[in-house]
N, C-alpha and C positions, 0 to 999 in steps of 0.2 A: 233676296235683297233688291231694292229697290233706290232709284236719283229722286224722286220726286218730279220728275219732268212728263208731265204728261203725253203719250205719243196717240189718243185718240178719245173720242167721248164716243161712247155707248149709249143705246136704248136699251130699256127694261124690257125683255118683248114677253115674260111670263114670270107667273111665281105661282111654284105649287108648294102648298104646305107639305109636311111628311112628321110624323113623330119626333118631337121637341126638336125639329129642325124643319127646311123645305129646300126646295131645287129652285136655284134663282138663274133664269136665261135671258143671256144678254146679246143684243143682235147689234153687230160690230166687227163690219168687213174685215177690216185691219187685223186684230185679235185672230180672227177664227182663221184667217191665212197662214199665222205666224204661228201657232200654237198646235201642241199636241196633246193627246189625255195626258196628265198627271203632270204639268205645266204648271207654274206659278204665276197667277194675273193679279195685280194690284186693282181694286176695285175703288175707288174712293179711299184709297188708301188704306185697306183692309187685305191682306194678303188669301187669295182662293184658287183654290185648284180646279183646273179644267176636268170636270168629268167625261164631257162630251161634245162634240161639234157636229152641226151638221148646216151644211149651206154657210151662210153669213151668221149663224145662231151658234153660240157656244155655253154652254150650261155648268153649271156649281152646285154642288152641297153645300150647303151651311149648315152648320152645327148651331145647337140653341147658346153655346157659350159667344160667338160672332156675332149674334143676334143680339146679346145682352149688351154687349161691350161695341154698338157699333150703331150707326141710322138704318142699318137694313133694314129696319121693321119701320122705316118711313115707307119703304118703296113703295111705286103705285106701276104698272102697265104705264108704259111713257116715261119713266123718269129719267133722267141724264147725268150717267156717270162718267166719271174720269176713269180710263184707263193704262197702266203701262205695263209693260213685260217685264219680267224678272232680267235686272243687269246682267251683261257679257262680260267677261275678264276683258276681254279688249276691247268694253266701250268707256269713253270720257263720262264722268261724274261730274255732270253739269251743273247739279243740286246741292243734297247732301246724300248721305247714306239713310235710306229709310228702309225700317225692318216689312214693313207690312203687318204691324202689330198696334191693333189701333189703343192706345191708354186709356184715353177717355171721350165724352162728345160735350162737345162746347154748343152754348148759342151764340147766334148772331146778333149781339145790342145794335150793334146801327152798322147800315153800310148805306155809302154819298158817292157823289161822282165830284169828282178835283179836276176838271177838266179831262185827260184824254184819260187819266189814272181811276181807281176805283179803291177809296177805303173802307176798311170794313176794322171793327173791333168785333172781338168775340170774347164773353165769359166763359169762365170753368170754374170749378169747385176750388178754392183758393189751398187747396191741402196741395194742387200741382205746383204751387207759383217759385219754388226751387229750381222749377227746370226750364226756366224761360229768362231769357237775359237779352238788353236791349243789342240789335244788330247780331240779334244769335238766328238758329235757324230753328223750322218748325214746320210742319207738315199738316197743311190741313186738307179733309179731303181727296188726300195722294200726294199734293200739291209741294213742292218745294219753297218756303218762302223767309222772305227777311222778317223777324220783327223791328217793327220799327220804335213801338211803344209798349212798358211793362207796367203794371198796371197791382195790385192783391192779388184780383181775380178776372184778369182780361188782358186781351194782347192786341193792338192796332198792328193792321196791316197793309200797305201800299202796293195795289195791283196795278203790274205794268199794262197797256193794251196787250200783247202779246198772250201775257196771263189769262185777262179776261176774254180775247176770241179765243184761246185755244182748251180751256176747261168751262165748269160748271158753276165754276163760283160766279161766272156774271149772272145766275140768274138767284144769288142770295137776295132774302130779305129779311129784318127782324123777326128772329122768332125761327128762326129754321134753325135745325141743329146739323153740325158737321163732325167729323170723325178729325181728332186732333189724335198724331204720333209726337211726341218733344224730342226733341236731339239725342239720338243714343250717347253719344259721347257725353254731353252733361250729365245725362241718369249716370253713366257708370261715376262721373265725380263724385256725384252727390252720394251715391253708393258708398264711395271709399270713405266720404270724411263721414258719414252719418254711422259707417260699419265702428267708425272710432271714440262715437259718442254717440247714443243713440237715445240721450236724455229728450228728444226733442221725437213725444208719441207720434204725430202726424208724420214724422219720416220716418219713424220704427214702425208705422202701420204699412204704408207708400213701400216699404221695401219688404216686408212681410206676402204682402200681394205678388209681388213681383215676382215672389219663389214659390206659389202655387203653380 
């Protein structure tokens, strides 16, 4: 389990393929201090287990189903992730509660500068838009954030300065895709009343999925 609050960005420093998966290493002082093999590292909001460390370099398995459900098959050598460490029982939940389990990946339609702030709206496949509600929360990227605007099939969002020095979204542009988690707490809602009526296919498909 994961806040959404970022505590370091990451470079790519390799990526070896391997059989319907590969080993993704990420060089990221922070991380590799704090962490042991079989570790939980939030990577862009994707929940991965440390295989190995060595130096400032800490490395992962991905599975082909991460890959499918996630931008890791954007990465290049260089690219710049968001990282945090799996939650302490006695640390503050500054965010919200993120599983590290990415739903689906969104683009980026437009993101501007509003003076010190940064918006960005993002689309998704309009079959999510149950689980997004204005001033609810939502995770993109790892990321902890407010929506500000809901949308069919897209969510506006207002980046504090804070947000954009300390992750990777400042370096969004149209057309990039990011890894979206939606509020656990909403899914289970929509869970409960959709369990009671499930005339409505696109949430009998939506929670079908959910139990693979």
């Amino acid at each position: 389990m994961f806040t959404g609050l970022i505590e370091s960005t990451g470079k790519i420093w390799n990526l070896k393929k391997r059989d319907k998966g590969l080993e993704l290493y990420i060089e990221d002082h922070f991380v590799a201090s704090n962490v042991k093999e079989g570790d939980s590292v939030s990577v862009d909001g994707a929940c991965l287990t440390v295989n190995g460390i060595n130096d400032k370099i800490v490395s992962f398995d991905v599975s082909f189903e991460t890959i499918h459900r996630t931008i890791i098959s954007d990465y290049k050598v260089g690219s710049i992730v968001n990282c945090e460490l799996s939650l302490r029982a006695d640390k503050r939940i500054g965010g919200h509660i993120v599983t590290g389990h990415v739903d689906t990946v969104g683009i980026v339609k437009r993101c501007s500068l509003k003076g010190d702030f940064l918006l960005l709206s993002i689309n998704f496949d309009k079959d999510y838009s149950p689980f997004v509600v204005e001033k609810g929360s939502i995770a993109i990227n790892g990321v902890s954030l407010t929506i500000n605007e809901v949308g069919s099939d897209f969510v506006t969002l207002l980046l504090i300065p804070q947000t954009i020095q300390r992750t990777n979204l400042r370096f969004m542009k149209p057309n990039d895709r990011v890894n979206i988690e939606f509020d656990i707490i909403g899914k289970y809602v929509v869970k409960y009343l959709a369990a009671r009526d499930t005339s409505d296919s696109r949430l009998k498909r939506l929670l079908e999925e959910e139990e693979l």
